[in-house]
Phi, psi and omega in degrees: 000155220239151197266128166281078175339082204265353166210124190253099158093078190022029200216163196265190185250016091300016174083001175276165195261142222292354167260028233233133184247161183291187201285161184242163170192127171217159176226149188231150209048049189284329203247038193347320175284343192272176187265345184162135146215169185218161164220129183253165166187150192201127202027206174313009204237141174201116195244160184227112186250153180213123192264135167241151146132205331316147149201174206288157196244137165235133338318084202356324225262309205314315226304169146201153247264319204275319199238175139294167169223134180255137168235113171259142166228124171235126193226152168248097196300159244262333188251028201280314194253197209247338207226101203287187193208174186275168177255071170226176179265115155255223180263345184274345172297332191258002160270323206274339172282315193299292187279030115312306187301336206269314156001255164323285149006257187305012159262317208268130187250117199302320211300345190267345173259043194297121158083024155237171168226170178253153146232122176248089184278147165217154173217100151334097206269298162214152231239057137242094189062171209057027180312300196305295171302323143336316162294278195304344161271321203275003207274319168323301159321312199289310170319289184305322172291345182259333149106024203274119185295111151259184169265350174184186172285137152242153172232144185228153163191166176246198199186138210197158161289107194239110169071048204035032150213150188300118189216164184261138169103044208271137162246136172046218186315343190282306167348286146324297178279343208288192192238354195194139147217124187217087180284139199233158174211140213232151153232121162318288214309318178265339155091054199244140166276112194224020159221143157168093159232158229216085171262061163173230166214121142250177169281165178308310168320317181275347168296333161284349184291311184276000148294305199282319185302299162332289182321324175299299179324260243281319181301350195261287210292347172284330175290341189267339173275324163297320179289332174289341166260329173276333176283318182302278177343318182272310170286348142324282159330314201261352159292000000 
């Protein structure tokens, strides 16, 4: 089997350059019955976050008296990848909600919503790779449309190892083929790391190298959720 080249002429095999993040796009209030939604999408990986809530929990006993309770679900819908899947929750699906919810947790501030819950669905329309970070943008979004109090946007993208070099942003084959994947999720505000696994080895330098590049990464897609929520906002008024 012919070896897969993940980078030619100095450039990935989409043509990005190794700091480079793929094209971003999102649409907001897709979902008009919900508290807020968004689709994020960053090259081809494209998430759909949809917020219910605050709202009353039944069974009463769940509740708790001091907090809200956030429920998140990610699910990867059935034609999200080349390879179809079943339409049920698995098990990295039912991790991949878990290190979302663990996330979120630290943005939202539960303690102002006591005896509610948030529910947070996300579905993965299409999946190549940094899926988690997508979900974690578009959920950010969704949030702020719902009106739900945080402390800030959060942003997420990854980073990686390709070919003994370091590039932002892993995509398609880098996923597979690469040698590091390290998906990161950022809060501006606080300069707080509020993600970070680690699928492979690195030397230190370079996990600091690849850490201050996340950060670059996120601060690009956090000026790009803030303007994209103040431009909806702002024509907004004039409807």
């Amino acid at each position: 089997m012919e070896e897969i080249k993940l980078i030619r002429d100095g450039r990935r095999l989409d043509n990005r350059k190794f700091d480079e993040l793929r094209k971003l796009s999102a649409e907001l209030n897709l979902n008009k019955e919900a508290a807020g939604s968004a689709m994020f999408s960053m090259g081809n990986t494209i998430a759909v976050s949809t917020v219910y809530g605050p709202m009353e929990i039944f069974p009463k006993f769940l509740e708790e008296k001091d907090k809200a309770i956030l429920e998140v679900n990610y699910n990867m819908l059935p034609f999200s990848t080349d390879e179809r899947t079943r339409p049920k929750f698995s098990r990295r699906s039912i991790e991949i909600s878990s290190v979302i919810k663990r996330v979120l947790e630290n943005v939202i501030f539960l303690e102002d919503l006591p005896r509610t819950k948030i529910l947070i669905n996300i579905d993965i329309l299409s999946a190549d790779a940094s899926t988690r970070c997508a979900a974690i943008n578009a959920s950010s979004m969704a949030l702020s449309l719902a009106g739900i109090p945080m402390k800030d946007l959060v942003a997420s993208c990854s980073v990686g190892k390709i070919e003994n070099t370091l590039v932002l942003d892993i995509a398609g084959k880098e996923d597979t083929e690469g040698e590091v994947d390290l998906p990161v999720a950022y809060l501006p505000l606080t300069d707080e790391i509020l993600l970070l696994q680690m699928d492979g080895i690195l030397k230190k330098e370079e996990f600091e190298k690849l850490l201050e590049l996340a950060k670059k990464g996120c601060m690009q897609i956090y000026e790009f959720q803030k303007k994209t929520l103040l431009d909806f906002k702002s024509n907004l008024k004039y409807e």
